[in-house]
N, C-alpha and C positions, 0 to 999 in steps of 0.2 A: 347741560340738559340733553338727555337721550331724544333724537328724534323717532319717530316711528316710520316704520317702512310704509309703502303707498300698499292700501286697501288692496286686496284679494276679492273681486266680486264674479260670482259664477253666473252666468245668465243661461238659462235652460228655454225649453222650445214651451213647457206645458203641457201636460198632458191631463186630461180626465180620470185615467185610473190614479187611483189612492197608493195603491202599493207604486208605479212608477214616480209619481209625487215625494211618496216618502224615502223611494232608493236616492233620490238627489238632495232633498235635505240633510238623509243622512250621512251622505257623501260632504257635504259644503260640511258639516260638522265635524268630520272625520280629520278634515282636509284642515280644522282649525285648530284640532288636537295634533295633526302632527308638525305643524307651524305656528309653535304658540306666539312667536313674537311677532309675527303679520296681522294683522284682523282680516278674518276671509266672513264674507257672506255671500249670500245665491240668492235669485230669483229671479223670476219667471217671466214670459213676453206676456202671455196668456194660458187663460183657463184653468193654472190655480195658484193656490198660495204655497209661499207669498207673490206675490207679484214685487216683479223690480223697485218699485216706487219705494212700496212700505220697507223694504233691505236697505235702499238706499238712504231714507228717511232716517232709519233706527240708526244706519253706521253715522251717519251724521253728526246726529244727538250724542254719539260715544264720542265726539270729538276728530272724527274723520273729515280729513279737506282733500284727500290725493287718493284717488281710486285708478288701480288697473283690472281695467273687465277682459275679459276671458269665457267667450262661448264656450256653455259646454255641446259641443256640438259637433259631431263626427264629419260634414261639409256645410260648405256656405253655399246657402241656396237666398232664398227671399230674408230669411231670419237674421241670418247671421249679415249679407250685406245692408240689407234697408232696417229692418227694423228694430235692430239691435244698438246700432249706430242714431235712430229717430230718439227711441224709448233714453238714450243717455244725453242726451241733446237739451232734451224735456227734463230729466232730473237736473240738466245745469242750470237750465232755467228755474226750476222750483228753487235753487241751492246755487247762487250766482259764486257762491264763492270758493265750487269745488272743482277739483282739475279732475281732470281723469285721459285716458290712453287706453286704448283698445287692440288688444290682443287678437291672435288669428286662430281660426277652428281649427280641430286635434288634426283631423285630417288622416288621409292614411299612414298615418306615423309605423315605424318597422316594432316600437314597441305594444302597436295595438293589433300587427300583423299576428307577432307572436301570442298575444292572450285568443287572438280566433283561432290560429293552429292547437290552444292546446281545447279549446270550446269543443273542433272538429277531432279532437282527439277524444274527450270524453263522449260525446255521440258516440263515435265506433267501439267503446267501452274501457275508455282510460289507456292510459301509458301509451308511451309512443305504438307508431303503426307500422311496422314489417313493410319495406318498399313493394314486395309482392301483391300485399293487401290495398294498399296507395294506387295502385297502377290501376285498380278496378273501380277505385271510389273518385266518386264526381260529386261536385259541391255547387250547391247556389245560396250564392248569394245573396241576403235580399237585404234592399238598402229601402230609405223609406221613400225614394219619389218625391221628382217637383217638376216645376216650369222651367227651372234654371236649368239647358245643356251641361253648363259646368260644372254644375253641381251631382247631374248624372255622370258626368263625365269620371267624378272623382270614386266612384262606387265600382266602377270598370275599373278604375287605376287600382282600388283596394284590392279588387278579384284578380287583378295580372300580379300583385305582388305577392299576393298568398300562393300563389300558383307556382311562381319562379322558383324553381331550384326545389320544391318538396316530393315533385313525383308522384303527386295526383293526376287522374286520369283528366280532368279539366276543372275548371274554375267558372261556374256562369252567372255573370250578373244579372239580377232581377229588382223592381218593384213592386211595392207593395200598394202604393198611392202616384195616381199623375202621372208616372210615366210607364212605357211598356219596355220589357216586356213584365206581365204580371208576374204571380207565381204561377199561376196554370200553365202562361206558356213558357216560361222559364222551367218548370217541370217539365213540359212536353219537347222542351227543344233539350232537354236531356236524355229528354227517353229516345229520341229520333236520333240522336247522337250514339246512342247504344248502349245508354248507363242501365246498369240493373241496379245498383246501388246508387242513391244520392243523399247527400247529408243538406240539409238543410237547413241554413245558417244565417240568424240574421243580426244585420249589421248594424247593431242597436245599442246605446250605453246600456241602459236599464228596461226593464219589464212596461211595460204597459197596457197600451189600446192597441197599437198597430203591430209590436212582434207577437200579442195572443192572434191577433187576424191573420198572420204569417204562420202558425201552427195549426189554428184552423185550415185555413186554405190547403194545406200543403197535407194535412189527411184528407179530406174531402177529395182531391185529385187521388192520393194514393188507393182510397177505396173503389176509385173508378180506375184505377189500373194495379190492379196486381200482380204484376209484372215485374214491377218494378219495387224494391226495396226504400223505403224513404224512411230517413230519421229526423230527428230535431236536435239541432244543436241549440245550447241556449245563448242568452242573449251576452254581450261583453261582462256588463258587470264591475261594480267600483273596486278594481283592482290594483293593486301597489303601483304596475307601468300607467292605472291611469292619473292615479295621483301624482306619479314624477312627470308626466307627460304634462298637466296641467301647470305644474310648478314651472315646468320648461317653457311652457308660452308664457308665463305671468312675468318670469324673467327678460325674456325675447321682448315683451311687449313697453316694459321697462326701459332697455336698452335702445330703445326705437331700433330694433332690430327685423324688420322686416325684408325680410332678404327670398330671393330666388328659390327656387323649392330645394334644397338641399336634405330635406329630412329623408327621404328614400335612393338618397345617391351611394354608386357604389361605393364612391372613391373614400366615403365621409363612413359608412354605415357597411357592416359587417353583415353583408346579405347571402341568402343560403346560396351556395355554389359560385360566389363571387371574394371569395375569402382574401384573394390573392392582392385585388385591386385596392383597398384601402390603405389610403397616404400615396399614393401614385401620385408623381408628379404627369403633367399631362404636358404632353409632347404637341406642340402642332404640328398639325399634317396639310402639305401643300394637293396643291390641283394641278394639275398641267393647263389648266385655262385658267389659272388666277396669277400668271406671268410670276410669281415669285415672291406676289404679295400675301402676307399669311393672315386669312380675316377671323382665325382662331377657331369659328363653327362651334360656337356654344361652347368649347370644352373650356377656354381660357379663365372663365370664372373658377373652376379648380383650381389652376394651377397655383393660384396666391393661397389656398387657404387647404389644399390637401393634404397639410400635415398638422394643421392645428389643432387636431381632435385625437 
């Protein structure tokens, strides 16, 4: 008898716009066309359908007992640690007889890095950008804002890595909700900065309620400075990196693979102007006050695994 692989479930944030609603179902359906032998289904924490419940109910009744979930979700803020983890807790209770493993948000992964570089390419008008032209364009970021530091924290990580090695004039992270800075002062601390051009980009899977607020906002500033050049990049979008990016954590999530952040490391990942370093073995380096003892300094997690990839 063939077994079937464990369930593919996407959990989304919810959103009130219809067309962001429908860009993620019809991503979870995308996702089940180009994985026909997994069962993959989606749904939502809140605000619309489906909701998680009724996904989990329906895969059930098709004979499902082994689910791996998988935020679809750019960082872990409230959603992804408490409620995402509550809402699956509750389905094992409705359904005592299902297992399930929880997979970890996309995060700034270097292959969602590159679907924003080519977002910021099309705002400046397609195809690559001439380093001359680069050196004048400034970018904000805008991520959606929470309570969570870390979660902000990880929206600054996204904006340092776009930044590395492309030869943009700077990289500024912004909020749109809960945390500052907004887009106005995220716009204005570019214009203080001395940008005359900013592309403004946000750091959004799909369409909704909060990146149409981020294009609002960000003409309404531009009309009160005309000074200043501002564009809209749009938002990520169900792209091929983000469907293998997903596949990637449902595998991860599987293998109880929860490991130390290695998705944006040099040694691992083939990042712009760090070409060189990938598969390096990693050397320790001593102290003259650590008498001889080598306590590795973070690097020695490489060293076992920078050639596996």
């Amino acid at each position: 008898m063939v077994t079937t692989p464990p369930a593919l479930l996407l959990v989304g944030h919810g959103t009130r716009d219809d067309d962001g609603a429908e860009a993620f179902r019809s991503f979870v359906a995308d996702l089940g066309k180009r994985n026909p032998d997994i069962p993959v289904g989606g749904g939502f924490i809140e605000l619309s359908p489906p909701v998680l419940g009724t996904s989990v109910a329906d895969m059930v009744e098709r004979g499902v007992t082994d689910f791996a979930a998988v935020p679809l979700m750019l960082v872990a803020a409230g959603h992804a640690k408490g409620d995402v983890p509550a809402a699956l807790a509750r389905e094992k209770e409705r359904h005592p007889a299902i297992t399930y493993r929880y997979g970890r948000e996309l995060g700034p992964h270097p292959s969602l890095v590159s679907v924003l570089e080519r977002r910021l390419e099309e705002a400046l008008g397609g195809g690559p950008v001439p380093p001359e032209e680069r050196a004048g364009v400034w970018v904000l970021l805008v991520g959606r804002g929470s309570t969570d530091p870390d979660a902000n924290s990880e929206v600054h990580k996204a904006a340092r890595l776009l930044w590395e090695g492309r030869g943009y004039a700077g990289v500024e992270p912004a909020f749109v909700s809960l945390a500052e800075p907004d887009v106005y002062a995220g716009l204005e601390r570019c214009r203080k900065l001395g940008a005359q051009r900013v592309v403004v980009l946000p750091y959004f899977l799909f369409t909704g309620v909060l990146p149409d607020r981020v294009v609002g906002q960000s003409r309404e500033w531009a009309e009160a400075n005309p000074g200043t050049e501002v564009l809209n990049a749009d938002v990520l979008g169900p792209t091929d990196e983000l469907a293998e990016l997903v596949m990637e954590r449902y595998r991860e999530a599987l293998a109880g693979d929860s490991r130390m952040n290695c998705d944006s490391c040099v040694y691992r990942i083939t990042l712009p102007g760090f070409e060189d370093k990938v598969g390096l073995p990693q050397q320790p380096h001593f102290h003259p006050d650590e008498d001889g003892h080598d306590h590795g300094h973070g690097h020695h997690h490489h060293g076992s695994h920078a050639h596996t990839h």
